[in-house]
N, C-alpha and C positions, 0 to 999 in steps of 0.2 A: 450777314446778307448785304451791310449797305455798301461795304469795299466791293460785292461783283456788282451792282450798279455804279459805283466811282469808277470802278477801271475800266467796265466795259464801257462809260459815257467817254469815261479820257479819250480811249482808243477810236472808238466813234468821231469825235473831234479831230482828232488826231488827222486819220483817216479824212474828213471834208476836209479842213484845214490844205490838204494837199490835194484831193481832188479838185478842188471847185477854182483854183486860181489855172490849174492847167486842163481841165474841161475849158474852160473861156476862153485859154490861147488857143489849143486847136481848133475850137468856132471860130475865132480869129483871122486864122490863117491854118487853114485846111491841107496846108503842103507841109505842116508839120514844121515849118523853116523856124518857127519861133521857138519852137522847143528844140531845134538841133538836132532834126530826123529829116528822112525824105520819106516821098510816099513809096519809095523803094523797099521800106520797113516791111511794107503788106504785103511786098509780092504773094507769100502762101495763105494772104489771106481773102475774104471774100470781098475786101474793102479796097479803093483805088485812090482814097482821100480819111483824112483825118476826123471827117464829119460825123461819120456814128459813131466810131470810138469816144471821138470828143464830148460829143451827145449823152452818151451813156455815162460818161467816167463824171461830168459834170451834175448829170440829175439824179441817175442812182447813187453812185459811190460818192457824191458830194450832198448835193442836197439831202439823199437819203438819208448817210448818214451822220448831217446834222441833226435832222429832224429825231432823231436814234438816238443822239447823245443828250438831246432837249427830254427825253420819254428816261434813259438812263437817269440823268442828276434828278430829274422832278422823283424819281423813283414812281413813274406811270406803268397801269393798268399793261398796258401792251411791251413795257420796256424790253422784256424777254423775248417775244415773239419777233421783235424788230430787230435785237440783236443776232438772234438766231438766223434770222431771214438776209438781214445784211452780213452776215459773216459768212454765209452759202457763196451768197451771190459773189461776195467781194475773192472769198478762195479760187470760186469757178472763174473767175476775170483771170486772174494769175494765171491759173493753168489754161487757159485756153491763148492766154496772151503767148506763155512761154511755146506752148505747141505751134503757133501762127508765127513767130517772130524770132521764137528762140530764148534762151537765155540772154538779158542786152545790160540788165541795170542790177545791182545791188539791192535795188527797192524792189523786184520782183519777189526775191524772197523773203523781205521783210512784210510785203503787203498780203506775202503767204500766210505768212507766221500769224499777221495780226485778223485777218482773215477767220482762220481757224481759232485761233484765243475770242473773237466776239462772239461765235457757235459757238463754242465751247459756253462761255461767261451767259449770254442768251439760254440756252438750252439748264443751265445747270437754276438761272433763275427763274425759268417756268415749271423746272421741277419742285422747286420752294413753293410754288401758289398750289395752294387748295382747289381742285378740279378740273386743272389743268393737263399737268402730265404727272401721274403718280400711281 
């Protein structure tokens, strides 16, 4: 049991590690220029500026999940449920990004993959706790 808390903390890491430094540039500069996009990215989307994406990719999918990798390595109380929870959200990001933008980066579907492996890793260790899911 303690490797699906290590990997799903790694991945969690992992995961902020590259959210939260590009969550910051898009608050930055909201035209997306510092990351090498225009707001032309959005046209199919409901977005004219870099601002909520930015917004979002920086406190959930960053802060989130540090806070999810801090709950994985402690091996805490909630680590499952926040894996599970971050690995929803972070899958739905992906496909909703891919639907709105298209296929654009190699890290869409790696952030798929790792998306789905934190559910996965989350769900399988609230299935291990006693009256949780079982």
């Amino acid at each position: 049991m303690k490797k699906y808390y290590f990997v799903l903390g790694t991945l969690q890491a992992f995961t902020a590690l590259g959210a939260i430094p590009a969550g910051l540039a898009y608050l930055i500069d909201t035209s997306g220029a510092k990351m090498g996009v225009t707001p032309d990215l959005l046209a199919n989307s409901p977005f004219h500026s870099f601002l909520i994406p930015g917004l979002f990719l920086l406190v959930v999918n960053g802060f989130g999940n540090a806070a999810g990798a801090y709950l994985s390595f402690a091996r805490k109380k909630r680590a499952g449920e926040a894996g599970l929870i971050l690995g929803v959200i972070l899958t739905l990001w992906v496909i909703i990004q891919v639907i709105w933008i298209s296929l654009s980066s190699f890290m869409q579907p790696l952030f798929l993959i790792i998306g789905i492996a934190e559910a996965y890793l989350g769900w399988r260790i609230m299935k291990n706790k006693p009256g949780i899911i079982n």
